[in-house]
VOGU-3710 file (C-alpha; in Angstrom, 3 decimals, decimal comma):
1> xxxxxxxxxx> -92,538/-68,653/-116,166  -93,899/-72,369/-116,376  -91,417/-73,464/-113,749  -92,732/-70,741/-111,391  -95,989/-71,287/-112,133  -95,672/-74,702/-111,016  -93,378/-74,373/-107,625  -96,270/-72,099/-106,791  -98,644/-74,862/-106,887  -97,481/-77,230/-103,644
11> xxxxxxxxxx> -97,722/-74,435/-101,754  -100,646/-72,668/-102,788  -102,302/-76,652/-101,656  -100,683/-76,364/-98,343  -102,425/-72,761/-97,521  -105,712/-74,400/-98,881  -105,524/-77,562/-97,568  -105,271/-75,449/-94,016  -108,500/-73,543/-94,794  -112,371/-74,619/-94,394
21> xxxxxxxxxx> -114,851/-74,873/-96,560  -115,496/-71,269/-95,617  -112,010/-70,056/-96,406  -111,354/-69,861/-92,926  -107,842/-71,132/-91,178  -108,573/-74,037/-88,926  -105,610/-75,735/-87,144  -104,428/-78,909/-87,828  -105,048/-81,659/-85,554  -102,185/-81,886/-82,854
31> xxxxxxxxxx> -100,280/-85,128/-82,952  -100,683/-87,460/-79,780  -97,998/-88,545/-78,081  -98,099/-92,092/-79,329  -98,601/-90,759/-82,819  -94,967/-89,307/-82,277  -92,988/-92,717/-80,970  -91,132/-94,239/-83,975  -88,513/-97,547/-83,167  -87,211/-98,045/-86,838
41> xxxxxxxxxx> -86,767/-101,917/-88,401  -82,837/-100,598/-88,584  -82,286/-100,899/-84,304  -80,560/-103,604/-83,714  -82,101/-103,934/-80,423  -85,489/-105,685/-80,533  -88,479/-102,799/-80,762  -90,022/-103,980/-78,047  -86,722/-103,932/-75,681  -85,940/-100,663/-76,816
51> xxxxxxxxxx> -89,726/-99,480/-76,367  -89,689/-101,370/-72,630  -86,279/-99,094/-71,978  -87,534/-95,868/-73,234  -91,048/-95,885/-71,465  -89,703/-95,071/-68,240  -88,490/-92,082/-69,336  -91,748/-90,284/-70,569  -93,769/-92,909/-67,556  -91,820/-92,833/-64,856
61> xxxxxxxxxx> -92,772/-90,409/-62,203  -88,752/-90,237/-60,665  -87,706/-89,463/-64,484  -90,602/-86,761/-65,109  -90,282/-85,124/-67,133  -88,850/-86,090/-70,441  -90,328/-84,067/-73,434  -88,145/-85,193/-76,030  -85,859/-88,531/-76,559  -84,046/-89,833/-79,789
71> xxxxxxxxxx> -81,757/-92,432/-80,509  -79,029/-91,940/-83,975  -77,472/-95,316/-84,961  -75,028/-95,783/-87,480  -76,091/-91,846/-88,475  -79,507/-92,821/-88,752  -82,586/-91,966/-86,298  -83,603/-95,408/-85,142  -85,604/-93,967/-82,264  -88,140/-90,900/-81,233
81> xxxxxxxxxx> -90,493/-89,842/-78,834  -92,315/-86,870/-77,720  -94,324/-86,084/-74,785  -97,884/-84,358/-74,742  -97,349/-80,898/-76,656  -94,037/-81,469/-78,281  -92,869/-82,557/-81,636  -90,387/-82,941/-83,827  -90,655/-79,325/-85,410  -90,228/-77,939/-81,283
91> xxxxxxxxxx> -87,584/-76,172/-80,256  -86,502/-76,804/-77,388  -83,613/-74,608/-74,674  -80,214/-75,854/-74,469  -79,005/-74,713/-71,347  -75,440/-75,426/-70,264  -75,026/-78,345/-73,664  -74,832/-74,402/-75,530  -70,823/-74,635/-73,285  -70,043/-78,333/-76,157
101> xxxxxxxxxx> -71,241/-75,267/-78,708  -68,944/-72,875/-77,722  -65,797/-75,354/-77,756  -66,502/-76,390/-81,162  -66,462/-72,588/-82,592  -63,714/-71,762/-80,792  -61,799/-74,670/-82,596  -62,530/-73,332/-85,959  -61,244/-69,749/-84,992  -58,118/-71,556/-83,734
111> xxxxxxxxxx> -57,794/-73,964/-87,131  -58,077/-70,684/-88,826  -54,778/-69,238/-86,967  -57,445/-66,528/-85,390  -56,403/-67,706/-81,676  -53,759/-69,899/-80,274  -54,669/-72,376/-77,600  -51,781/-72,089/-75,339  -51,419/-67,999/-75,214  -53,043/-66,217/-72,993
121> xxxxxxxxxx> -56,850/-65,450/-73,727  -57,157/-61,972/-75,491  -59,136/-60,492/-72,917  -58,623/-56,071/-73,368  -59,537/-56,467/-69,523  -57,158/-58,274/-68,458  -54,067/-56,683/-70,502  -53,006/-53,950/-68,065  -49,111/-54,712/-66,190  -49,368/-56,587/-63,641
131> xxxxxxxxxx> -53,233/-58,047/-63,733  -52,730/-62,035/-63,010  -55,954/-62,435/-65,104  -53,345/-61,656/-68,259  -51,734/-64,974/-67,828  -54,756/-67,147/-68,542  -54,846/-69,159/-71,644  -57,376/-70,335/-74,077  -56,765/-74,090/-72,726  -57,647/-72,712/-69,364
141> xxxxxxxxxx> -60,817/-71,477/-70,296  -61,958/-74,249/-72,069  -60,860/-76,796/-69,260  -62,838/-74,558/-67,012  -59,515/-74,087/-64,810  -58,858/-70,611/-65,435  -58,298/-69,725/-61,257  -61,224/-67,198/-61,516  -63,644/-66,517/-58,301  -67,107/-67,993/-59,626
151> xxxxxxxxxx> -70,282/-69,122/-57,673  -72,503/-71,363/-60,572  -75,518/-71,986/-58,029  -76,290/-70,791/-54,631  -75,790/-73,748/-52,978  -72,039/-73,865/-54,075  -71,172/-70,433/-51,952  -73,530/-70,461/-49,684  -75,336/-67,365/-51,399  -78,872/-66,667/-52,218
161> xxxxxxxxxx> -80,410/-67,087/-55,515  -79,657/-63,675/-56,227  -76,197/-63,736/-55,522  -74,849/-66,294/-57,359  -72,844/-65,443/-60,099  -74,847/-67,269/-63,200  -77,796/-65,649/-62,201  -76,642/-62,307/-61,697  -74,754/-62,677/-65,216  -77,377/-63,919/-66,698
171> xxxxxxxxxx> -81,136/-62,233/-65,310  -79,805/-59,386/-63,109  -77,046/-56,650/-62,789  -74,931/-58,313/-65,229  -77,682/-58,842/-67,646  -77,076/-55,849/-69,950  -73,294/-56,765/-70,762  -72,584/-60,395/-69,749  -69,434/-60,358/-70,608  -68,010/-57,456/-68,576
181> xxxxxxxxxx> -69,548/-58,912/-65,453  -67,595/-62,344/-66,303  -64,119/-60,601/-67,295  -64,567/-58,401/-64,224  -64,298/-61,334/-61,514  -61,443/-61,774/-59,705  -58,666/-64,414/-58,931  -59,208/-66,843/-56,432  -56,471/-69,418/-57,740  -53,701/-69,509/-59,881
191> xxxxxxxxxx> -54,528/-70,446/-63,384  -54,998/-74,017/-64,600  -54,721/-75,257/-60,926  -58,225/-76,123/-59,917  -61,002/-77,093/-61,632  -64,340/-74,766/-61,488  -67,582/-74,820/-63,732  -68,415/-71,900/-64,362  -70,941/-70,452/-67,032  -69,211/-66,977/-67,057
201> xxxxxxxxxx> -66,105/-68,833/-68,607  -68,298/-69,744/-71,344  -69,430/-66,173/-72,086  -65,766/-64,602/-71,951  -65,074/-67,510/-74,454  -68,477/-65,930/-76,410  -66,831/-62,926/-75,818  -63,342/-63,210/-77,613  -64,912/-65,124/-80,659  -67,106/-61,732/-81,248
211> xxxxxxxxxx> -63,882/-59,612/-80,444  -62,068/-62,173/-82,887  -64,491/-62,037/-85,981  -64,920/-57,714/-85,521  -63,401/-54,814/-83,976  -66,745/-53,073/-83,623  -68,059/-52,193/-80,070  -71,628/-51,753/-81,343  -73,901/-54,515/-80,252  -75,729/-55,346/-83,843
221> xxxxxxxxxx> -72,614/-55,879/-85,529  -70,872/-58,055/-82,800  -74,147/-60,174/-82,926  -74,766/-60,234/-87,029  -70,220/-60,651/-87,429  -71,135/-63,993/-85,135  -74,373/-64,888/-86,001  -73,197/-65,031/-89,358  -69,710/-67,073/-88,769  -72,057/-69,753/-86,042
231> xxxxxxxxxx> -74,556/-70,104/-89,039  -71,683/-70,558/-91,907  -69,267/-72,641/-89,561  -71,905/-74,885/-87,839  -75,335/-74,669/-88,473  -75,527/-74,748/-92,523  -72,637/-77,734/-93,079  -74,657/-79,598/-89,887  -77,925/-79,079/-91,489  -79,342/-77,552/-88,694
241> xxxxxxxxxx> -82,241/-75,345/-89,664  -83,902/-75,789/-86,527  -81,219/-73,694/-84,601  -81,070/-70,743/-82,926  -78,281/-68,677/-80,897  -79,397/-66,289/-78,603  -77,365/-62,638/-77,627  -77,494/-61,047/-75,248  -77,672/-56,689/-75,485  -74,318/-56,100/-75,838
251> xxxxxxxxxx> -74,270/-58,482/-78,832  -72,169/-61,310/-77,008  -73,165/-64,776/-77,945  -75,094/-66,118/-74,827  -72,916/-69,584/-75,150  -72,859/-70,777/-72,111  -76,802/-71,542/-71,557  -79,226/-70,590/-74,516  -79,386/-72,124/-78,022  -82,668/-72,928/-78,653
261> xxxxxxxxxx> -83,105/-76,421/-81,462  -84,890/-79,017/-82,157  -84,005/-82,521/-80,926  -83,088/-83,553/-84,382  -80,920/-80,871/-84,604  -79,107/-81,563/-81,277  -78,703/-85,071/-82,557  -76,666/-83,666/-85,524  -74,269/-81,805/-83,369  -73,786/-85,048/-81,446
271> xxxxxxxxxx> -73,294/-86,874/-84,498  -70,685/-84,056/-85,671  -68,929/-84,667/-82,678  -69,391/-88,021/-83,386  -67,610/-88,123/-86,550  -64,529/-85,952/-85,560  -66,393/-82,464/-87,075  -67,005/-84,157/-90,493  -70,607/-84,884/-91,960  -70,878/-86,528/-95,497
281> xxxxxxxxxx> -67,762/-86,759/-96,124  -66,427/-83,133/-95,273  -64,566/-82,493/-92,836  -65,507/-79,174/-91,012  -63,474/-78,811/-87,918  -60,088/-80,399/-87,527  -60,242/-84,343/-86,509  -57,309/-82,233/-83,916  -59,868/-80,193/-82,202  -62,795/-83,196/-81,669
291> xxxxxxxxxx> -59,840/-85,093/-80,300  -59,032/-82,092/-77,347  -62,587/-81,621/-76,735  -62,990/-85,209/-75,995  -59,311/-85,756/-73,762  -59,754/-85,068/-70,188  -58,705/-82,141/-68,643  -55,807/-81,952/-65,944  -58,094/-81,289/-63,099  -61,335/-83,322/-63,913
301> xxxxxxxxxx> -60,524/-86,655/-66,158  -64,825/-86,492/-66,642  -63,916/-82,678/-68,246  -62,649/-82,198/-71,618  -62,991/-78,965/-73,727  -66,053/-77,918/-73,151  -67,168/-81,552/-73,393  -68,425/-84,307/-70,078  -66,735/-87,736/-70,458  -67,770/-90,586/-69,086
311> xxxxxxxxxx> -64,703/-90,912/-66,598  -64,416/-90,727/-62,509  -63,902/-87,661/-61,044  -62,381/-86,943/-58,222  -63,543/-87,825/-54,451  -65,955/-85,330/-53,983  -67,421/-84,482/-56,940  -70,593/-85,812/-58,479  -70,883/-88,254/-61,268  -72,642/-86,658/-64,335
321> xxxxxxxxxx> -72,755/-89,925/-66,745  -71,923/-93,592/-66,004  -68,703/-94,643/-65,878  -69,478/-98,041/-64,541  -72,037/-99,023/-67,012  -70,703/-98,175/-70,772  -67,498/-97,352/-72,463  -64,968/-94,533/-71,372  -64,845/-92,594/-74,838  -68,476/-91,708/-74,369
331> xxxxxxxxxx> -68,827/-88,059/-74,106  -71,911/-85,633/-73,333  -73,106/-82,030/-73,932  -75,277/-81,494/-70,764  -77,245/-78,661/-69,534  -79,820/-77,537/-66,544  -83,280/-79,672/-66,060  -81,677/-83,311/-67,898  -80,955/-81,840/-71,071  -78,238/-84,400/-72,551
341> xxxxxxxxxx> -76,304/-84,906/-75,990  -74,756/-88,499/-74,752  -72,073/-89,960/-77,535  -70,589/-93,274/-77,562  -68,305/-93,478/-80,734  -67,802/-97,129/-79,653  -71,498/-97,929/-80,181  -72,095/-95,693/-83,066  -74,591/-94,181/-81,491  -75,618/-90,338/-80,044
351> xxxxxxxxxx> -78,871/-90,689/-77,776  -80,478/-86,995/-77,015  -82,439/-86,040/-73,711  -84,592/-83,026/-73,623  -87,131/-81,945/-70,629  -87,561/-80,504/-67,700  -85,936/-82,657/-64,233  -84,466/-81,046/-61,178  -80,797/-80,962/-61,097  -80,536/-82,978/-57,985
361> xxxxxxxxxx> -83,150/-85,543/-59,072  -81,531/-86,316/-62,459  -79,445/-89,869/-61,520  -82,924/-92,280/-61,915  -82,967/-90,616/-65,588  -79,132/-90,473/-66,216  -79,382/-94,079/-65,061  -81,813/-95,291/-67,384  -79,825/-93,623/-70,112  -76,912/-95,681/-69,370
371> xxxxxxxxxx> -79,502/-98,537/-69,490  -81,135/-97,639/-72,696  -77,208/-97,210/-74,626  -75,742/-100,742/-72,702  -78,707/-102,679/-74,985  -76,578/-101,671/-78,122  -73,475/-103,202/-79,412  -69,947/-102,149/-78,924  -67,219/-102,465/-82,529  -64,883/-104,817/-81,844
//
């Protein structure tokens, strides 16, 4: 009883301490934004270099508009900022780095001998004689090569907002079962022989680990059967508290665009990815499968499982990181609006992006990344 008495105390304080003399709540004063920059004695960049390279960021009008920025070194956060509003308790909305999510959990269902990479996806769909979808495999999907017809963003097809794929997946008629609307799409190439990004590959890739981990069709237990093996797999060995998966109504795992986390937490996954899926010492996901997710693709050497790497990509296609300005083993979870997990094993060091910046205003940012990760030292 005395030891409950007591664990009672700390946070009977905190509920007081939050009170007036009246006994009424009163908020606690909000944090300003300088209250929430940190440069650690640890960097082994001068703090006031590394302060002069992250101030553009949150100062810059062409970078606008960064809400969140850290820097891990060595495993350690050696850097953080917020903008106006945000802090390190804010969660903030993946986007597309959810797709880097997605590749890792598949991994452990395929360490577990739950799914073999090179046999074709186990899609029901896609099973009857004769459908060429049958013949896609796992690798496919996860190279983004599978040969199915997919519009990302309007601008790609020629279509209107409301007609690109994503967006009809996501907000409109294929809103209410994501996944049929992605495993319904048809061929437009043979599989593996061109390279496509597509968000609806990440959802039929949601889609077979729920299918995997239950035979259930109802939409609770396909969403707790996943919740449950994303929280056990990832979240709890990563130490990510912060994080949260969102499903859509037919209980699929919306892993191609919304996990909503903190940037500490986004830094862990980085640093995961870092480390080969070990943290303290354990290793989690097989050194195997952090090794494929970070080995180019056959159609797009800057594509690896579910992973950007800082190579060139073919004539044609934009750059996403910055292959002229930092190692090639660097590696990047990216999503919509600048949101950016950037890796460089080489350096030690995992450097995490979070805001809001058009898509095709994002190189002054990207480039100031590259900047900001080319002040820190490379092993020998």
């Amino acid at each position: 009883m005395h030891k409950i008495k007591l664990a009672l105390i700390p946070a009977l304080t905190l509920v007081l301490s939050s009170c007036g003399s009246n006994g009424e709540a009163v908020e606690a004063p909000q944090k300003s934004a300088a209250e929430l920059a940190y440069i650690s004695d640890a960097s082994p960049v001068a703090k006031a270099r590394l302060d002069a390279a992250i101030s553009p960021l949150f100062e810059d009008p062409a970078m606008a508009e960064t809400r969140a920025f850290l820097i891990m070194y060595q495993g350690k956060i050696i850097a953080e900022r917020y903008g106006e509003g945000y802090d390190e308790d804010t969660r903030f909305i993946s986007w597309s780095m959810a797709k880097s999510f997605t590749g890792a959990l598949i991994g452990f269902l395929v360490a577990d001998g739950r799914l073999v990479l090179d046999d074709p996806a186990p899609v029901p769909a896609w099973q009857r004689p004769g459908d060429p979808r049958g013949d896609i495999t796992l690798r496919q999907l996860l190279h983004m090569s599978s040969g199915l017809d997919h519009t990302e963003v309007p601008e790609e097809g020629g279509k209107t907002v409301f007609e690109a794929d994503t967006n009809r997946m996501l907000f409109l008629d294929g809103a209410q079962d994501t996944a049929a609307y992605a495993e319904a799409r048809p061929m437009e190439a043979r599989p593996g022989e061109k390279f496509e990004y597509s968000t609806a590959t990440s959802i039929i890739l949601s889609d077979i680990i729920a299918r995997t981990l239950t035979k259930s069709a109802d939409p609770e237990v396909r969403r707790h059967d996943t919740l449950r093996f994303i929280r056990g797999r990832l979240l709890e060995p990563l130490g990510m508290d912060g994080t949260y998966p969102e499903f859509g109504p037919n209980g699929t795992f919306l892993g191609g665009s919304f996990i909503h986390a903190t940037a500490r937490d986004y830094g862990k996954f980085g640093e995961f990815l870092r480390n080969n899926g070990a943290r303290k010492g354990a290793q989690h996901l097989p050194v195997s499968w952090a090794r494929f997710m970070k080995t180019s693709s056959e159609n797009d050497p800057a594509y690896g499982g579910h992973l950007w790497l800082n190579k060139k990509r073919p004539e044609g296609r934009n750059q996403v990181l910055f292959p002229d300005n930092g190692p090639d083993t660097i590696f990047a979870a990216l999503g919509h609006l600048g949101q950016q997990i950037v890796v460089s094993p080489e350096q030690q060091l995992t450097v995490v992006r979070l805001g809001k910046t058009q898509d095709d205003e994002l190189a002054p940012m990207s480039a100031q990344i590259g900047r900001i990760m080319a002040l820190f030292p490379i092993r020998g």
